[in-house]
Biopython code that builds the backbone (N, CA, C, O; Angstrom):
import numpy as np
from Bio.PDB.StructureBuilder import StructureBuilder

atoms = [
    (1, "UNK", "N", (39.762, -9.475, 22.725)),
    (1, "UNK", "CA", (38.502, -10.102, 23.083)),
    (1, "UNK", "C", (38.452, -11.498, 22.466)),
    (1, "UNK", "O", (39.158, -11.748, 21.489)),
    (2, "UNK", "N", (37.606, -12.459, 23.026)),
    (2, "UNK", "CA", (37.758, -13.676, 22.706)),
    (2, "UNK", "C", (35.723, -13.801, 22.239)),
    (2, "UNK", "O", (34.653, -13.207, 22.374)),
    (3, "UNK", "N", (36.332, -14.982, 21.676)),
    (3, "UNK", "CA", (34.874, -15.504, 20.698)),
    (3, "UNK", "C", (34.205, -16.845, 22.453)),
    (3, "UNK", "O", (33.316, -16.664, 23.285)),
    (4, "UNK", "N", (34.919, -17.680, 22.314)),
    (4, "UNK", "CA", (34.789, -18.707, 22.949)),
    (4, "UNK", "C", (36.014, -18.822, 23.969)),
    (4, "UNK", "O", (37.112, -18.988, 23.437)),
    (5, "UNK", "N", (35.969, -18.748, 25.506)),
    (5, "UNK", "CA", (37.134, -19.291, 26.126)),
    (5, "UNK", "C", (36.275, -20.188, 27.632)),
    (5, "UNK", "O", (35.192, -20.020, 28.193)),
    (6, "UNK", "N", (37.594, -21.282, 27.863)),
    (6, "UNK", "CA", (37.212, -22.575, 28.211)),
    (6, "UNK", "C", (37.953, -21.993, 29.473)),
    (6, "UNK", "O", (38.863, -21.178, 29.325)),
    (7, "UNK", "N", (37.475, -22.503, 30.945)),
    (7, "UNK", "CA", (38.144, -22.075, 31.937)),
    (7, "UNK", "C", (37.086, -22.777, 32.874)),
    (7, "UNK", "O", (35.869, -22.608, 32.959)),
    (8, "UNK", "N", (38.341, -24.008, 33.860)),
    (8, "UNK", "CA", (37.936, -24.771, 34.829)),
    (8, "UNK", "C", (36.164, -25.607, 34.463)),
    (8, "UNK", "O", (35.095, -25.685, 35.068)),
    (9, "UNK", "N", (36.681, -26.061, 33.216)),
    (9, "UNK", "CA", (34.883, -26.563, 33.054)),
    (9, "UNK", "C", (34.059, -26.173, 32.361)),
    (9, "UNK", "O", (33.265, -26.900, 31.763)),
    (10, "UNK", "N", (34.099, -24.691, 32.300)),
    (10, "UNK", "CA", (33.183, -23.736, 32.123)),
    (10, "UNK", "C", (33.188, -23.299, 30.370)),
    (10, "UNK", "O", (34.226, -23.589, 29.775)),
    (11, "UNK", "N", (32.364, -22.801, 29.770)),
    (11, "UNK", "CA", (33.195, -21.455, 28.817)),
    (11, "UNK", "C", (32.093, -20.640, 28.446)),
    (11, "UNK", "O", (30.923, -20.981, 28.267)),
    (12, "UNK", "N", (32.673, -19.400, 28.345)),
    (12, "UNK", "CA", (32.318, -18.205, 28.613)),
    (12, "UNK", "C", (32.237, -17.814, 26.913)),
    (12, "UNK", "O", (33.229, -17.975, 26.203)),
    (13, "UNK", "N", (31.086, -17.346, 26.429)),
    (13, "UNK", "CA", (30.893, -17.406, 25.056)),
    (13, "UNK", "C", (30.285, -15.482, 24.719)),
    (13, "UNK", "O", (29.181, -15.058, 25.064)),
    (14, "UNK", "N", (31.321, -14.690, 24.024)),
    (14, "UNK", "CA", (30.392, -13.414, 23.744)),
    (14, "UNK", "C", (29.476, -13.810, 22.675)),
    (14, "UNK", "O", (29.949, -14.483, 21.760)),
    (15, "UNK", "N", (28.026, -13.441, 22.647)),
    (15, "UNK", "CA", (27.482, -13.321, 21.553)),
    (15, "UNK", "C", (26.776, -12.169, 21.413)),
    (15, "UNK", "O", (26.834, -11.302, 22.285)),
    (16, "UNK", "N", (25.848, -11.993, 20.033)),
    (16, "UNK", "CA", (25.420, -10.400, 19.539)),
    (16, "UNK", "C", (23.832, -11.499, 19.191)),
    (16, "UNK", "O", (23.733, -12.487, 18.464)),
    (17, "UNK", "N", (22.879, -10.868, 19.972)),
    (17, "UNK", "CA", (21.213, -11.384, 19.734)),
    (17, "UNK", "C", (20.643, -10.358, 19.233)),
    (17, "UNK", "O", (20.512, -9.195, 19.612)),
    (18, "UNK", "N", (20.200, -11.146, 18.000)),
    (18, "UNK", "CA", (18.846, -10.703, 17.120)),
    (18, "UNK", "C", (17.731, -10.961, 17.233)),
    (18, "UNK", "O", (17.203, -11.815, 16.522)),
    (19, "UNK", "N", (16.910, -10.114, 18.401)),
    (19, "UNK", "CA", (15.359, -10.488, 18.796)),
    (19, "UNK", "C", (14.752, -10.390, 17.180)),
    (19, "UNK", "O", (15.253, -10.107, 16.092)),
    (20, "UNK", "N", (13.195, -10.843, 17.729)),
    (20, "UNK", "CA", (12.375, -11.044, 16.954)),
    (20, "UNK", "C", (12.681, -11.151, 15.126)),
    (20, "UNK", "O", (12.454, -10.392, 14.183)),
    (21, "UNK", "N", (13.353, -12.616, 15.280)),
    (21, "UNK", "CA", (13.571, -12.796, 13.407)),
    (21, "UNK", "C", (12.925, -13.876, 13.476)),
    (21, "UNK", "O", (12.402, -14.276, 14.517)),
    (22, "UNK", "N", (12.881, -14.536, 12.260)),
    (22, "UNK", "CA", (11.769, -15.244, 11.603)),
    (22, "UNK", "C", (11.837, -16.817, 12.298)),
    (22, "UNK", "O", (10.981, -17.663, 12.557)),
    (23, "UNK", "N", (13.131, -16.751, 12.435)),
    (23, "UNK", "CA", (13.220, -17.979, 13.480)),
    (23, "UNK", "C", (14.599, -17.931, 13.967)),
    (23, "UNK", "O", (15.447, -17.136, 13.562)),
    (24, "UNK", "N", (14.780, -18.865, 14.899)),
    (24, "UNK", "CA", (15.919, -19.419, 15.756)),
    (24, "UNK", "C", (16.928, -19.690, 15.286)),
    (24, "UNK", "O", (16.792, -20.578, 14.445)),
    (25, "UNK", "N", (18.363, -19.210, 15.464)),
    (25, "UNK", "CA", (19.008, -19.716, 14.454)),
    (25, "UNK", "C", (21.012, -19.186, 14.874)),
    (25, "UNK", "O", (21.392, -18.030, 15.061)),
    (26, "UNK", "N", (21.713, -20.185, 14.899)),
    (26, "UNK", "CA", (22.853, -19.429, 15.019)),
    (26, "UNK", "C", (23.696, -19.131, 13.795)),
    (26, "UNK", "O", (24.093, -20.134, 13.201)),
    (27, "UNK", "N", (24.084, -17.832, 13.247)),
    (27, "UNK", "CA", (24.162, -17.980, 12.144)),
    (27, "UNK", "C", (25.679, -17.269, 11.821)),
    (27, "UNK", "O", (25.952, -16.642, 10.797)),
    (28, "UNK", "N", (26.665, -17.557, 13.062)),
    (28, "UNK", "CA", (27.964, -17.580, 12.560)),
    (28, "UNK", "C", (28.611, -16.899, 13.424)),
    (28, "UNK", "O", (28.122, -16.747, 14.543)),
    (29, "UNK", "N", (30.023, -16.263, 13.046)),
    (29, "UNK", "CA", (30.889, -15.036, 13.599)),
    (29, "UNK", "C", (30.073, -13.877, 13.256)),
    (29, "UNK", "O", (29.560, -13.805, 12.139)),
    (30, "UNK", "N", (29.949, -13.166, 13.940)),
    (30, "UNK", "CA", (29.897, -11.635, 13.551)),
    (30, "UNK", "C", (30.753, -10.672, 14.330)),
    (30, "UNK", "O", (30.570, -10.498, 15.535)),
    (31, "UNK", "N", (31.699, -10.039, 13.638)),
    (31, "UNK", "CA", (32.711, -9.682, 14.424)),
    (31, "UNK", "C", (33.353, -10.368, 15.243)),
    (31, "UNK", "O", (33.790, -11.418, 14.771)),
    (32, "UNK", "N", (33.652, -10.108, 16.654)),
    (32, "UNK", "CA", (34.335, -10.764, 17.994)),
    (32, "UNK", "C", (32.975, -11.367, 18.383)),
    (32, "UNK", "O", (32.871, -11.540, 19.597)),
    (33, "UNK", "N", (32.200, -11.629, 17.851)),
    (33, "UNK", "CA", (30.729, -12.012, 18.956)),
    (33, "UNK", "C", (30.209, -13.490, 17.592)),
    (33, "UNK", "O", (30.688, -13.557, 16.460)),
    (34, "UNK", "N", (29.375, -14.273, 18.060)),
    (34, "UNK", "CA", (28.513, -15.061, 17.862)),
    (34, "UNK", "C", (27.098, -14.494, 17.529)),
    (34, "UNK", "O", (26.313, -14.030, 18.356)),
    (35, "UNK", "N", (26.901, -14.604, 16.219)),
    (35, "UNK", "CA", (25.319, -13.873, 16.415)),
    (35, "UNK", "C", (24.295, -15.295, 16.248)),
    (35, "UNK", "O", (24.502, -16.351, 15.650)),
    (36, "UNK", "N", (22.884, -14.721, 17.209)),
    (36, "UNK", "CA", (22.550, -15.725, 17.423)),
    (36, "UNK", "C", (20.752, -14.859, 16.988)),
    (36, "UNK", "O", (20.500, -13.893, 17.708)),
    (37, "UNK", "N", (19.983, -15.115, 16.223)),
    (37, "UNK", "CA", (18.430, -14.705, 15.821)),
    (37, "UNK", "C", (17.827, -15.153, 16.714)),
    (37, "UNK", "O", (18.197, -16.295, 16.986)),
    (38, "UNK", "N", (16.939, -14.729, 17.402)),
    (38, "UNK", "CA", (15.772, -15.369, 18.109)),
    (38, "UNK", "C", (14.416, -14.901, 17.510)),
    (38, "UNK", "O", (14.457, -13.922, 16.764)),
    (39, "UNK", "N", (13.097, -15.556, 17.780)),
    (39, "UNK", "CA", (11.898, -14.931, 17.758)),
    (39, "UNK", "C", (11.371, -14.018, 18.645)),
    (39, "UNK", "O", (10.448, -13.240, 18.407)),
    (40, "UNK", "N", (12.121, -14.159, 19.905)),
    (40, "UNK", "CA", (11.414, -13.420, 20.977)),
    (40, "UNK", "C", (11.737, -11.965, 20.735)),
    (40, "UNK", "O", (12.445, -11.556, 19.815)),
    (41, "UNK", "N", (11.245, -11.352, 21.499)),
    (41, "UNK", "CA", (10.768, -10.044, 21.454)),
    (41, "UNK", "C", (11.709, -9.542, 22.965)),
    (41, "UNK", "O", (11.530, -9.917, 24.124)),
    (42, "UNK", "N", (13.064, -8.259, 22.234)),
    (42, "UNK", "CA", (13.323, -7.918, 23.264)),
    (42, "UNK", "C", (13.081, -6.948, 24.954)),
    (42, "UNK", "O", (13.703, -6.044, 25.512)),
    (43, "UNK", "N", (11.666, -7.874, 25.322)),
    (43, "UNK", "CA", (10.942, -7.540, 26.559)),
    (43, "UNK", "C", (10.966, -8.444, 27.411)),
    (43, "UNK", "O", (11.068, -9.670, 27.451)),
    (44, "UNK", "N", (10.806, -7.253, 28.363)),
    (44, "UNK", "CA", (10.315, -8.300, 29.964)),
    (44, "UNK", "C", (11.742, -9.400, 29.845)),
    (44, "UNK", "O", (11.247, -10.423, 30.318)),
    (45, "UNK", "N", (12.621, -9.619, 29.630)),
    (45, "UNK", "CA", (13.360, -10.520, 29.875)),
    (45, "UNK", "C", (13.294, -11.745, 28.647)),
    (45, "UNK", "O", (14.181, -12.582, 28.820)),
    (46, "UNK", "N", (12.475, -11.994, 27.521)),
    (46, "UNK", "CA", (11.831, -12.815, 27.066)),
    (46, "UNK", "C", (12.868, -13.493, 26.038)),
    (46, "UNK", "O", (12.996, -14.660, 25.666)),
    (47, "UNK", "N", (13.701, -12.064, 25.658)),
    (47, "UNK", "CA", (14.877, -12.711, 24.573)),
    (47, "UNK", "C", (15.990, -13.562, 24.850)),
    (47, "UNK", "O", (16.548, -14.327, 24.064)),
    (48, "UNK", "N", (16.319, -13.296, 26.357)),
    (48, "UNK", "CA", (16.982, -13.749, 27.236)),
    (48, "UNK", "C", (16.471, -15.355, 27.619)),
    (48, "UNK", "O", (17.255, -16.287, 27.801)),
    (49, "UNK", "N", (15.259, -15.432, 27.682)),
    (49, "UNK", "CA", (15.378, -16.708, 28.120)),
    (49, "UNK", "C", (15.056, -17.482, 27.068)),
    (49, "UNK", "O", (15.041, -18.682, 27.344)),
    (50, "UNK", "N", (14.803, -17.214, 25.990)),
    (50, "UNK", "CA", (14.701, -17.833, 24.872)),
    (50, "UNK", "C", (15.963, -17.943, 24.287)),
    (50, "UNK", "O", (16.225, -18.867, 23.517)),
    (51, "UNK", "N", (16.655, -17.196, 24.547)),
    (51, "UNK", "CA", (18.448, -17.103, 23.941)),
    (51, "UNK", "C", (18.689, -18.903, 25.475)),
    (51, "UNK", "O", (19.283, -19.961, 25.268)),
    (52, "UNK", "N", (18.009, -18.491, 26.659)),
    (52, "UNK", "CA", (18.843, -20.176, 27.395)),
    (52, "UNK", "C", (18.124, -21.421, 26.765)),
    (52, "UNK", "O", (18.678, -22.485, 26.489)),
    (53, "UNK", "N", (16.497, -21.044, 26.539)),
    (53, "UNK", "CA", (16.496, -22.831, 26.634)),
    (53, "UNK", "C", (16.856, -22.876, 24.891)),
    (53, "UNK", "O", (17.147, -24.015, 24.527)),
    (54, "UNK", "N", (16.879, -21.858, 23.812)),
    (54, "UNK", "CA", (17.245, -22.640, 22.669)),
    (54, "UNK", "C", (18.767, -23.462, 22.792)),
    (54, "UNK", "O", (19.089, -24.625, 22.547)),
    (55, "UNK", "N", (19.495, -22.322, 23.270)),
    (55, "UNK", "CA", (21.505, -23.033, 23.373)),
    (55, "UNK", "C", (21.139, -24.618, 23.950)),
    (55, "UNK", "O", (21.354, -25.758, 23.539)),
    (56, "UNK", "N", (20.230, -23.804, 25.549)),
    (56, "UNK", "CA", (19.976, -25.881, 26.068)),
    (56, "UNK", "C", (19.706, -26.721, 25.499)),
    (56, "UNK", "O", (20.167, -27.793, 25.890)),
    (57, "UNK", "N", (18.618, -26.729, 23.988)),
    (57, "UNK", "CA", (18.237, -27.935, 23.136)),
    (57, "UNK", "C", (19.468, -27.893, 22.290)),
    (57, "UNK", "O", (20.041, -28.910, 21.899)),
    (58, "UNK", "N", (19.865, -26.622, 22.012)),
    (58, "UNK", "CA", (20.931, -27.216, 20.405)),
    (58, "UNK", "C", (22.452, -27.973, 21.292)),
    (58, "UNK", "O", (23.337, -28.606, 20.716)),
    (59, "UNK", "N", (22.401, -27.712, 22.598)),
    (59, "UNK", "CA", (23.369, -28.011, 23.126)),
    (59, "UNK", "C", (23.240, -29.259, 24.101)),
    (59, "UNK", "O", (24.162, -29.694, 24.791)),
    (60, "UNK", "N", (21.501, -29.937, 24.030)),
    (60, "UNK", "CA", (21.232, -30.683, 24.921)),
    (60, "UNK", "C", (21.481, -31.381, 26.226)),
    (60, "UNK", "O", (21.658, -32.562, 26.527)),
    (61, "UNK", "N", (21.421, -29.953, 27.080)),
    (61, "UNK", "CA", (21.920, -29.651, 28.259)),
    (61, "UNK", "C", (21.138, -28.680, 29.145)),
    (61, "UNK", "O", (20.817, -27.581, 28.692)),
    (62, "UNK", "N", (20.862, -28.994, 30.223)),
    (62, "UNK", "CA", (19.559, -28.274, 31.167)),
    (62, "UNK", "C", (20.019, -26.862, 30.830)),
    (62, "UNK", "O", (21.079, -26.437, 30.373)),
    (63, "UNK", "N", (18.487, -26.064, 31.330)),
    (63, "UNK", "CA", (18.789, -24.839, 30.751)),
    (63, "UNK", "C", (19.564, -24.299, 31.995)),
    (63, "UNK", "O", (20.293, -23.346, 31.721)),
    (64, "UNK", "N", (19.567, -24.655, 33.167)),
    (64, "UNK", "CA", (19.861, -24.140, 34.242)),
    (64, "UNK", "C", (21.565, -24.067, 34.298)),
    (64, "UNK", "O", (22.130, -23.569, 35.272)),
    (65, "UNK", "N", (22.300, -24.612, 33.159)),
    (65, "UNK", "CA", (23.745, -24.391, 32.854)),
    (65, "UNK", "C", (23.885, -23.060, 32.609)),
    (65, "UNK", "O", (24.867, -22.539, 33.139)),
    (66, "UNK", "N", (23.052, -22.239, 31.835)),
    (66, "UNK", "CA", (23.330, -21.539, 30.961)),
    (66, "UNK", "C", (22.888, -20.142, 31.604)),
    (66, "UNK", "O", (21.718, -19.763, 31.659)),
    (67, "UNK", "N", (24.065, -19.385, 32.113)),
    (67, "UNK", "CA", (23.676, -17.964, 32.916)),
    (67, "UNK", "C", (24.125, -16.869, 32.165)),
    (67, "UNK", "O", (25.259, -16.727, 31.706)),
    (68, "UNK", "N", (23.144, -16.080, 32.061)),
    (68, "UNK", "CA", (23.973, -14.689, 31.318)),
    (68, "UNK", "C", (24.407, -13.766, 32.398)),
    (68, "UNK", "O", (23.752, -13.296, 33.328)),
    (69, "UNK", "N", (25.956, -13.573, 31.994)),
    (69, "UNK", "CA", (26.708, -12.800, 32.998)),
    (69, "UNK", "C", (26.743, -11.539, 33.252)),
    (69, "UNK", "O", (26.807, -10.974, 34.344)),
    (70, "UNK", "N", (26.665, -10.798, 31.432)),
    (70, "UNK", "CA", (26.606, -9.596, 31.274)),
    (70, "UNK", "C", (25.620, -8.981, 29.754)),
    (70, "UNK", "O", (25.446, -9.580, 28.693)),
    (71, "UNK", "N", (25.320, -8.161, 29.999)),
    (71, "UNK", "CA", (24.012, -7.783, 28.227)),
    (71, "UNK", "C", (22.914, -8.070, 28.947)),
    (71, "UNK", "O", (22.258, -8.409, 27.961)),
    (72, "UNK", "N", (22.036, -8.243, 29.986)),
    (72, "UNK", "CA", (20.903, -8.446, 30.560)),
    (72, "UNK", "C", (19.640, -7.378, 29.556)),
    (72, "UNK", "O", (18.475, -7.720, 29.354)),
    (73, "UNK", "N", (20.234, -6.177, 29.100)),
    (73, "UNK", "CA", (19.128, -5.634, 28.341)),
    (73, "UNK", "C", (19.862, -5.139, 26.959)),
    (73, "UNK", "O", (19.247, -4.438, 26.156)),
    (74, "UNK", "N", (20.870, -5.444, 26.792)),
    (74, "UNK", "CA", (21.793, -5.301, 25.429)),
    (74, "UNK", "C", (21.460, -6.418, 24.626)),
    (74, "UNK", "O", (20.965, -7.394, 25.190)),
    (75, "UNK", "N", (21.695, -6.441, 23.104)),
    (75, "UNK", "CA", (22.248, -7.498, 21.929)),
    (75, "UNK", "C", (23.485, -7.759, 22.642)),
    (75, "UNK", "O", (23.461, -8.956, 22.928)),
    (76, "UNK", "N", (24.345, -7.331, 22.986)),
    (76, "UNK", "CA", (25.766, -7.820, 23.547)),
    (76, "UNK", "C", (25.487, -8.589, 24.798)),
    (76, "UNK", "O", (25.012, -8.095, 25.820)),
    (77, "UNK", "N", (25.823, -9.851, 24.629)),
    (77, "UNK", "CA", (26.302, -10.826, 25.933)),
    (77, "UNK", "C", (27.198, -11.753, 26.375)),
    (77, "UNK", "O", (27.552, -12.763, 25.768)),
    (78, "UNK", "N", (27.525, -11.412, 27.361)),
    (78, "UNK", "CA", (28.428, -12.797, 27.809)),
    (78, "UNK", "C", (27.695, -13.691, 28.488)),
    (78, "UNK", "O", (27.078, -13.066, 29.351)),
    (79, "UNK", "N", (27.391, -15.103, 28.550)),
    (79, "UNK", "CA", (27.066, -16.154, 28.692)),
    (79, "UNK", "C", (28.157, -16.864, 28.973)),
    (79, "UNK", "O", (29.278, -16.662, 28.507)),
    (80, "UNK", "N", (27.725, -18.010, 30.021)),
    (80, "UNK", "CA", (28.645, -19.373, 30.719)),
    (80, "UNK", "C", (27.924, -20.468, 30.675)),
    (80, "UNK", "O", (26.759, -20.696, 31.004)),
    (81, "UNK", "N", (28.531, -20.941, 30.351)),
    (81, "UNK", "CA", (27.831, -22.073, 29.964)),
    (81, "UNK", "C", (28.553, -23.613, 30.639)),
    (81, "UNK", "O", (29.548, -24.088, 30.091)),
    (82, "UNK", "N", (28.044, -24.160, 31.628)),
    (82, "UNK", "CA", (28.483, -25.104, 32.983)),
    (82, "UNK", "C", (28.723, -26.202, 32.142)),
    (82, "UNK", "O", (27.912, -26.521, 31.273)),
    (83, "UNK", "N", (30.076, -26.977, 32.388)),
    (83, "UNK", "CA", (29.986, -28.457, 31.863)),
    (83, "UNK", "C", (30.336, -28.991, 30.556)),
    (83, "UNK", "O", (30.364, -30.184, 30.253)),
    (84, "UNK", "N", (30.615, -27.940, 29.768)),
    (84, "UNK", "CA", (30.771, -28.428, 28.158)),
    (84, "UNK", "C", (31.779, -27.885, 27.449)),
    (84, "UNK", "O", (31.834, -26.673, 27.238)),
    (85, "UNK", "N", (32.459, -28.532, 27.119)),
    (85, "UNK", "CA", (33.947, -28.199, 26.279)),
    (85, "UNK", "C", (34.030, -27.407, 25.166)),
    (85, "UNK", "O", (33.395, -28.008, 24.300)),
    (86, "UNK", "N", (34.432, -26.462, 24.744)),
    (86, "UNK", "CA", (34.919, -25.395, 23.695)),
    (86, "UNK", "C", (34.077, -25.975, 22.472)),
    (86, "UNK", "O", (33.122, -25.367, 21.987)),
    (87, "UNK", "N", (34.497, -27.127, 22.057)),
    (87, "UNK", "CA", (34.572, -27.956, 20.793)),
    (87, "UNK", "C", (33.499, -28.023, 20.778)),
    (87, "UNK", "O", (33.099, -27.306, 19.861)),
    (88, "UNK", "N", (32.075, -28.854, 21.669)),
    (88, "UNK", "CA", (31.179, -28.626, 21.531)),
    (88, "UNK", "C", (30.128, -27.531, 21.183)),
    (88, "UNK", "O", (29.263, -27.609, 20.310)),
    (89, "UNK", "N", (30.385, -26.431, 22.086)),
    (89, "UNK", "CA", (30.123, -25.420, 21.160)),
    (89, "UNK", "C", (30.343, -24.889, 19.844)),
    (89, "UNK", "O", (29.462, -24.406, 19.131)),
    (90, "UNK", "N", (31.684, -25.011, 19.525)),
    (90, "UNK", "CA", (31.673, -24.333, 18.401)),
    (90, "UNK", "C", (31.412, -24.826, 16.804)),
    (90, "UNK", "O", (31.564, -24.471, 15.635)),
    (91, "UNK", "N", (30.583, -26.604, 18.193)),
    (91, "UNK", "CA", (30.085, -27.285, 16.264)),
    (91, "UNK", "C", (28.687, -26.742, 15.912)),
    (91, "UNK", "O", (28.020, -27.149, 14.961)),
    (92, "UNK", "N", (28.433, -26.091, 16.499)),
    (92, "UNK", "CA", (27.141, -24.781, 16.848)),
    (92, "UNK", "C", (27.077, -24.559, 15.538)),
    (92, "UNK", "O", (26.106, -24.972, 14.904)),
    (93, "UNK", "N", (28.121, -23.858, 14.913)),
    (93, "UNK", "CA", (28.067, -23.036, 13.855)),
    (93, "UNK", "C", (29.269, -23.312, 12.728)),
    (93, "UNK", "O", (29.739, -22.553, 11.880)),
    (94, "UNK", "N", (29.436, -24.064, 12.905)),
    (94, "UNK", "CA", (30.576, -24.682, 11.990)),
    (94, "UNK", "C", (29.911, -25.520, 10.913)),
    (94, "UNK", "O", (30.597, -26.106, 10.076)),
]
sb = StructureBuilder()
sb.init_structure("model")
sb.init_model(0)
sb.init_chain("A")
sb.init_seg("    ")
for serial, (resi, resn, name, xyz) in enumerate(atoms, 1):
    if name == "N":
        sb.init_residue(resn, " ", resi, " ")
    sb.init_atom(name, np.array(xyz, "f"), 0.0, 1.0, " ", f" {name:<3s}", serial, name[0])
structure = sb.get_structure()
């Protein structure tokens, strides 16, 4: 399994979401995954879209790049993310 992989443009990022913590926050490797805290509350879809537009500001890039592929009601997701090179991401958490 891969952390971050880059393909035609694209890259495809697993991460592990922590609804409702105290704030927003990416806060490293965890395991094979990226864990990423949110405030939202995992309902109605809410963690999910708070997991796109935060990546869109820390990554300052429309949120409409940012599709989740797979984890729609899991902590486990794969995310794609349109337009932005490996490196950029991974100064995320570096």
């Amino acid at each position: 399994m891969y952390l971050i992989k880059e393909d035609k443009g694209n890259i495809f990022v697993n991460v592990k979401v922590q609804p409702r913590a105290s704030k927003n926050e990416v806060c490293g490797i965890y395991g094979d995954r990226i864990k990423i805290k949110l405030t939202a509350p995992p309902v109605e879809g809410e963690a999910n879209e708070k997991l796109r537009e935060f990546l869109a500001e820390k990554l300052e890039i429309n949120r409409g790049c940012i599709e989740i592929i797979t984890g729609h009601r899991g902590k486990n997701k794969l995310i794609k993310v349109v337009g932005i090179k490996k490196e950029r991401f991974e100064n995320l958490f570096s």
